[in-house]
Residue, then its C-alpha position, 0 to 999 in steps of 0.5 A: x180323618x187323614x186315609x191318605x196317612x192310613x193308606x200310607x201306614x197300610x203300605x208300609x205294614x205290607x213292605x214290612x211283611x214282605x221284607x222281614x216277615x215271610x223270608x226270614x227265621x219264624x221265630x225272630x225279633x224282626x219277623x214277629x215286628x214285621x207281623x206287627x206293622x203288618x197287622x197295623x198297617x193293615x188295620x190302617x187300609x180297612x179303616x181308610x176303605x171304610x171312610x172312603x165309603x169303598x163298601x158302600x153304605x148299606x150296614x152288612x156290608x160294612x159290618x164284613x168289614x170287621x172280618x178283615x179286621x180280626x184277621x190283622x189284630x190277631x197277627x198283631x197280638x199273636x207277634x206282641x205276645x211273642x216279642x215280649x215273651x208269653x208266647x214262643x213260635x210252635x207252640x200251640x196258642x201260638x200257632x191257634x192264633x196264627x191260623x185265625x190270623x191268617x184265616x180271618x185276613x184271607x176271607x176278610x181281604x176276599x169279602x173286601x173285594x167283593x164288596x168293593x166291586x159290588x158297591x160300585x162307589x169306585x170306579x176304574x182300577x181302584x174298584x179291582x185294587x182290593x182282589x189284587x191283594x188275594x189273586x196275587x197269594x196264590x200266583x206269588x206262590x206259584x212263581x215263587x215255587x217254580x223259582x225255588x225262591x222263598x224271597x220271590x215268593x214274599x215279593x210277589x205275595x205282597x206287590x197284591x197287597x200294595x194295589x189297596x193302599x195306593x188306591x186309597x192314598x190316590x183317591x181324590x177324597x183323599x187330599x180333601x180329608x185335612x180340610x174336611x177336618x178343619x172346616 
């Protein structure tokens, strides 16, 4: 498995986010799009982190890891259903799936770090990279706010999400992954 591939895919379902997805119109094309590659890419980093052994090998602890993971396919699902027309942005399923989404991301990325620190497999500033992505929500929405600036706001949120994903693409296993494959 290439997680250097999926820290990348992770890092670009996170700029998506950050571009398209918190700044504009909640109901558009591109925003629900932005919610898909966010939730893809996201899915991605959880898979990578599981492969790079970032929780360690005790079986609870990488079974959490699932929590994170319903959290990002909800986002996806929620944005499909709403791309192709079943669902439309306020209406109540819509809005159920979107606060699961939300919910089971934030606790998930929160369990994540924890136990990337606790597992102590990484060391140095990849072992912190994973809280970044939840300090960085509440600090990105203060300073967004103190600037009356939505986009800032989103930027700010989402550098956080970046710390996971360039962990994982510079981790050293990860130039390994393609000729562990082949061997």
């Amino acid at each position: 498995m290439n997680t250097k591939l999926l820290g990348i895919v992770y890092m670009i379902g996170m700029l998506a986010a950050a571009v398209g997805g918190f700044g504009g119109n909640p109901s558009s094309f591109w925003t629900e799009l932005s919610f898909v590659l966010f939730g893809i890419g996201g899915i991605c980093g959880i898979v990578a982190l599981l492969h790079l052994n970032a929780f360690g090998s005790k079986t609870w602890a990488r079974a959490l890891s699932v929590v994170p993971l319903i959290g990002f396919a909800t986002f996806v699902i929620g944005s499909v259903l709403t791309i192709i027309g079943v669902l439309q942005s306020g209406d109540p399923v819509y809005n159920f799936l979107a606060g699961v989404a939300w919910i089971m991301m934030l606790a998930g990325m929160l369990i994540v770090a924890i136990l990337t620190i606790v597992a102590g497999q990484w060391t140095g500033w990849r072992r912190f990279a994973p809280l970044a992505a939840v300090l960085m929500i509440p600090l990105g929405a203060g300073i967004g706010s103190l600037l009356a600036n939505t986009d800032a706001m989103s930027w700010l949120t989402f550098l956080g999400f970046l710390a996971p994903g360039l962990a994982i693409v510079t981790y050293p296993a990860a130039a390994t992954d393609d000729a562990a494959a082949i061997a």
